[in-house]
C-alpha positions in Angstrom: 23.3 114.4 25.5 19.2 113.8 25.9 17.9 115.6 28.4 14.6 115.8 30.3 13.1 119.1 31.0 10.2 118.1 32.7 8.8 115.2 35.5 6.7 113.4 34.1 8.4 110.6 34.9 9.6 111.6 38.3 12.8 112.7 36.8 15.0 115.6 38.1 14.3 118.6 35.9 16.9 118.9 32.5 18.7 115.5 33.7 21.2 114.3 31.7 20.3 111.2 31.2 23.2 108.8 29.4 25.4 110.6 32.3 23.0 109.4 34.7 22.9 105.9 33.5 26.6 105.5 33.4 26.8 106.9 36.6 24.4 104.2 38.2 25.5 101.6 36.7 28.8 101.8 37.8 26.9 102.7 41.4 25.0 99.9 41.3 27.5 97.6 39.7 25.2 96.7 37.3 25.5 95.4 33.8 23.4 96.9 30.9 22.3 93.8 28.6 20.5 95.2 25.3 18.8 93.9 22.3 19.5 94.7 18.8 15.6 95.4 19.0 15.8 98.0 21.3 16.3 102.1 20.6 19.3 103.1 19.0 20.2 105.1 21.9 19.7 101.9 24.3 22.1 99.8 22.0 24.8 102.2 22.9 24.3 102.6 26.7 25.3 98.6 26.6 27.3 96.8 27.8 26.8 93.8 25.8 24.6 93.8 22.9 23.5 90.6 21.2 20.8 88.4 20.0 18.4 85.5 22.1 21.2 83.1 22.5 24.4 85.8 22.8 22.5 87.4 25.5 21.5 84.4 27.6 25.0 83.7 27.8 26.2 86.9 28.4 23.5 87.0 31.6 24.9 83.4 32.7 28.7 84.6 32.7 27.8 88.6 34.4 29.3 88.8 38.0 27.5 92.1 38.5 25.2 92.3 41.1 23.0 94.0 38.8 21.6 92.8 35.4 19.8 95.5 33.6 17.9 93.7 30.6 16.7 96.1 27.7 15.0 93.2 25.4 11.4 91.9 26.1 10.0 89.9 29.8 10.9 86.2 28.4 14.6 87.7 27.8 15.0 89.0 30.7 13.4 86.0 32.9 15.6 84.2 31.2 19.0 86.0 32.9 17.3 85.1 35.9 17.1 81.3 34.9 20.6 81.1 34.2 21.7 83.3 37.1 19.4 83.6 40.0 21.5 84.7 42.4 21.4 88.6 40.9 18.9 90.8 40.6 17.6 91.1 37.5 15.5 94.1 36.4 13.8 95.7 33.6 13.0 99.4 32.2 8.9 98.6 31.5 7.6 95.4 33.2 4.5 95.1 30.3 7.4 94.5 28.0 5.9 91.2 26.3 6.3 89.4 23.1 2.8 88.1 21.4 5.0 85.1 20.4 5.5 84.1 23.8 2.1 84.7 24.6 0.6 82.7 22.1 1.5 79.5 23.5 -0.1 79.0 27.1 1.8 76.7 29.1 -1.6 75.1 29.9 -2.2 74.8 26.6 1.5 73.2 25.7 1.0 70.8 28.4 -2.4 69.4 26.8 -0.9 69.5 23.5 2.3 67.8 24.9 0.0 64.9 27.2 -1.7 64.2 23.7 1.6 63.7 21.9 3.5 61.5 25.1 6.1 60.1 22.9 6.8 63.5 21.4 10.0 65.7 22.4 9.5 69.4 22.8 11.9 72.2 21.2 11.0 75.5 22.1 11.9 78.7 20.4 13.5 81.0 23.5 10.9 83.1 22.4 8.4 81.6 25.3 7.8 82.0 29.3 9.0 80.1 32.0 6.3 77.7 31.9 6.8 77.4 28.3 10.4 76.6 29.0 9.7 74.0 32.2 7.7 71.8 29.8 10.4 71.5 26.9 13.2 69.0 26.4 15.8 71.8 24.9 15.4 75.3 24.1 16.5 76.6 20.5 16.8 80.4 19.2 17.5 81.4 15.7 21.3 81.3 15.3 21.8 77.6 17.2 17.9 76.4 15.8 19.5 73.8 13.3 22.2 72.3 15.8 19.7 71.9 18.3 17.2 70.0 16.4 20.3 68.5 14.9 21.3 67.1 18.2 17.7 64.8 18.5 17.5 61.2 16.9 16.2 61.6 13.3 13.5 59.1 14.4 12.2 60.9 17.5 9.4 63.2 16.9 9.3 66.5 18.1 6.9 69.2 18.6 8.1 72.6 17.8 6.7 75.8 19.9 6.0 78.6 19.7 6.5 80.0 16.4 5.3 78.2 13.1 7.0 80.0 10.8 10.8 79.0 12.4 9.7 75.8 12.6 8.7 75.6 9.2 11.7 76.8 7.7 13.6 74.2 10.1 11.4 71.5 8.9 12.5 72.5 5.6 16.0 72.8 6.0 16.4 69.7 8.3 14.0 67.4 6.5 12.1 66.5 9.9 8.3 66.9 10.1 8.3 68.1 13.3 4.8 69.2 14.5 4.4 73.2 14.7 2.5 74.9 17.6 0.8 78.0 15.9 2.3 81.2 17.0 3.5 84.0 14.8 5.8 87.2 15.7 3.3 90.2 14.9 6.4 92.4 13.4 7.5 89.3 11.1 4.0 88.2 9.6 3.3 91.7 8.7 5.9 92.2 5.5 3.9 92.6 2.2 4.5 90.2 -0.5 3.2 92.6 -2.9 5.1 95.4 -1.5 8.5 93.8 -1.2 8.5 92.5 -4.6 7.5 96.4 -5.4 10.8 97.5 -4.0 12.8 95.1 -5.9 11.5 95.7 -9.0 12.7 99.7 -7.8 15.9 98.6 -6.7 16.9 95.7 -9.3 20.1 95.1 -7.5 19.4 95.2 -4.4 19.6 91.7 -2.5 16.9 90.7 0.2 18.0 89.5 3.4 14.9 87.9 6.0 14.8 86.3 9.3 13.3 83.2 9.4 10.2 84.3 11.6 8.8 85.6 8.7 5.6 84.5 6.3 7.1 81.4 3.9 5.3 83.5 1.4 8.3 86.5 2.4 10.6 83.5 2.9 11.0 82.2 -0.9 11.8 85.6 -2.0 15.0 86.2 0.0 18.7 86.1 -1.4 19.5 85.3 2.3 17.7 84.0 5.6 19.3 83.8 8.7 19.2 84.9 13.0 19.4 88.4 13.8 23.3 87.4 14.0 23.6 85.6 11.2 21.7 89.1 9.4 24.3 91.4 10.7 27.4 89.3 9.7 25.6 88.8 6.0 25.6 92.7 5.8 29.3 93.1 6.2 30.5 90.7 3.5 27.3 90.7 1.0 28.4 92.1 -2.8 25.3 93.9 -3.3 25.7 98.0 -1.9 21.7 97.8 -1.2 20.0 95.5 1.4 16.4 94.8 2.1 16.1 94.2 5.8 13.2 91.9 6.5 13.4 91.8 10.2 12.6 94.2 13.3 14.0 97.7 12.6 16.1 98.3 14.9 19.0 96.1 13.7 19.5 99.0 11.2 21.7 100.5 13.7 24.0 98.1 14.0 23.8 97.1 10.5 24.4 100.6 9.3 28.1 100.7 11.7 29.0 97.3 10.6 28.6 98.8 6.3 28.5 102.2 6.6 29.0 102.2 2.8 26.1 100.3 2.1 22.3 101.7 1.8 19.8 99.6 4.5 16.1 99.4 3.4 13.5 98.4 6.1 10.8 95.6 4.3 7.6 97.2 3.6 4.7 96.0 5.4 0.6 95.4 4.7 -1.6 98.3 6.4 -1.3 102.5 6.3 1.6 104.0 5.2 2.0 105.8 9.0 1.9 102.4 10.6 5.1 101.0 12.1 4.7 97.9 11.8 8.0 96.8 11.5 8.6 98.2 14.6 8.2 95.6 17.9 5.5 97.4 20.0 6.7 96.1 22.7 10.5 96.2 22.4 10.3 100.0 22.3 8.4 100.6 25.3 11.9 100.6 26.8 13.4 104.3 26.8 16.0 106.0 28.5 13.7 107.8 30.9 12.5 104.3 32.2 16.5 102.8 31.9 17.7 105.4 34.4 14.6 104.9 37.1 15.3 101.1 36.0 18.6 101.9 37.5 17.9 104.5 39.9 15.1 102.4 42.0 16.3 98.9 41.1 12.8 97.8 40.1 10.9 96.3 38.2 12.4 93.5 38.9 11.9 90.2 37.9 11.0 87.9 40.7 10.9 83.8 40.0 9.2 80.7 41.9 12.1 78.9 42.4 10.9 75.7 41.3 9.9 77.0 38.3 13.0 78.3 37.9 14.8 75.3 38.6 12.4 73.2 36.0 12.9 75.9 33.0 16.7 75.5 33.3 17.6 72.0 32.5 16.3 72.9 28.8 18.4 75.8 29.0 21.3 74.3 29.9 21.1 71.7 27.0 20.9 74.3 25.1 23.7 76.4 26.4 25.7 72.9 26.3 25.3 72.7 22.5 27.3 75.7 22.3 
């Protein structure tokens, strides 16, 4: 079991620390919600571990009176969305995703007054005020069905990230207009580089989420959600993957084939740069988890209206299934 031998983050000296969580959350009747993002030692302190969509329904259905979300801020304002009537906190406040904040909702309500007869899909991947502004919310695995579930002859502007809304554009044959925000782990995979690796492993098949660069995108065997990835991995043929997404699905993947030999999708930049690693998504670590639990903070507070305005999208979404 990790201990800590030391303070530095007002912890108890040589605390065991997956004891300690265990023990608090069952003190604070709490529920531990974790992405597939997060630490490997996170994902098995949960209690649910899933995707975007998975774990917004997971944090509508929890009748704790705790919700402990290990993902990024717009993941966990989201549990508060859907149920406001717990308290919802989170190991490292500055948790953030540059996706979300590359689309200001200032700047989405400009874009959306210029385009009135427009409907607006957004990516989960956003803010609150993101979210208040949209007609229905999307995230990878239900993307298609939600886009699906508009008109074919009502336009839509898609936000925040271009490269989803690209590949839906392409998939779908709409033309929907694309707000210009990237996920800085999923533009980083080199071209050059991957093809490299499959040239070194000729059998290997390449498996990509669809946040990534088109120019990554035309040379997978397979794109899909971060779901959609993990079930792929269990019934592909091949006995090597290349795993263009965030790393920390290798985790998971690896349980799910054990047999099978995972290879993390090179990136542009130094050869010690993690690139493929979400900055921001591992600023979550045990030590902060257990003060997470211990003090019940931070926790994410909401103006109600706000709140109430963000969840009618959600709810359309959470209708679709």
């Amino acid at each position: 079991m990790p201990t800590l031998a030391n303070t530095r983050l007002d912890l108890p000296p040589r605390t065991d620390l997956e004891a300690e969580i265990r023990r608090l959350k069952e003190e604070r009747n709490a529920v531990l919600l974790a992405h597939y993002y997060q630490e490997s030692e996170i994902q098995d302190l949960a209690d649910f571990l899933g995707d975007s969509l998975a774990l917004a329904q997971a944090a509508e259905k929890a009748d704790q009176d705790v919700i402990v979300f290990c993902g990024v801020h717009f993941m966990a304002e989201t549990a508060k969305i859907v149920n406001p009537t717990k308290t919802v906190v989170v190991p490292d406040l500055e948790a953030g995703c540059s996706l979300a904040d590359s689309c200001p909702p200032e700047a989405l309500a400009e874009w959306k007054a210029a385009h009135p007869e427009y409907a607006v899909i957004a990516y989960i991947n956003c803010t609150a005020g993101v979210k208040a502004l949209a007609d229905c919310i999307c995230t990878s695995s239900n993307a298609e069905r939600v886009v699906a579930s508009f008109p074919e002859d009502q336009p839509i502007l898609f936000v925040p990230d271009r490269n989803l809304g690209a590949w839906l554009n392409k998939k779908t044959g709409r033309d929907m207009k694309l707000w210009q925000g990237t996920c800085i782990v999923h533009e980083t995979f080199s071209e050059r580089k991957i093809l490299d690796l499959r040239a070194e492993y000729p059998h290997a098949e390449f498996i990509a989420h669809p946040e990534c660069e088109p120019a990554i995108l035309r040379h997978a065997d397979f794109i899909g959600s971060t779901t959609a990835l993990l079930n792929h991995v269990k019934t592909a043929d091949a006995d090597e993957l290349i795993v263009g997404t965030e790393t920390g699905i290798l985790h998971q993947m690896q349980r799910l084939a054990p047999g099978k030999r995972l290879i993390a999708a090179p990136f542009e930049g130094e050869e010690s740069c993690r690139c493929n690693e979400c900055p921001h998504m591992k600023l979550n670590t045990l030590e902060k988890l257990y003060l997470c639990l211990r003090d019940l903070k931070p926790e994410i507070v909401m103006d109600e209206e706000l709140r109430k305005a963000a969840r009618v999208p959600l709810d359309r979404m959470l209708a679709l299934g």
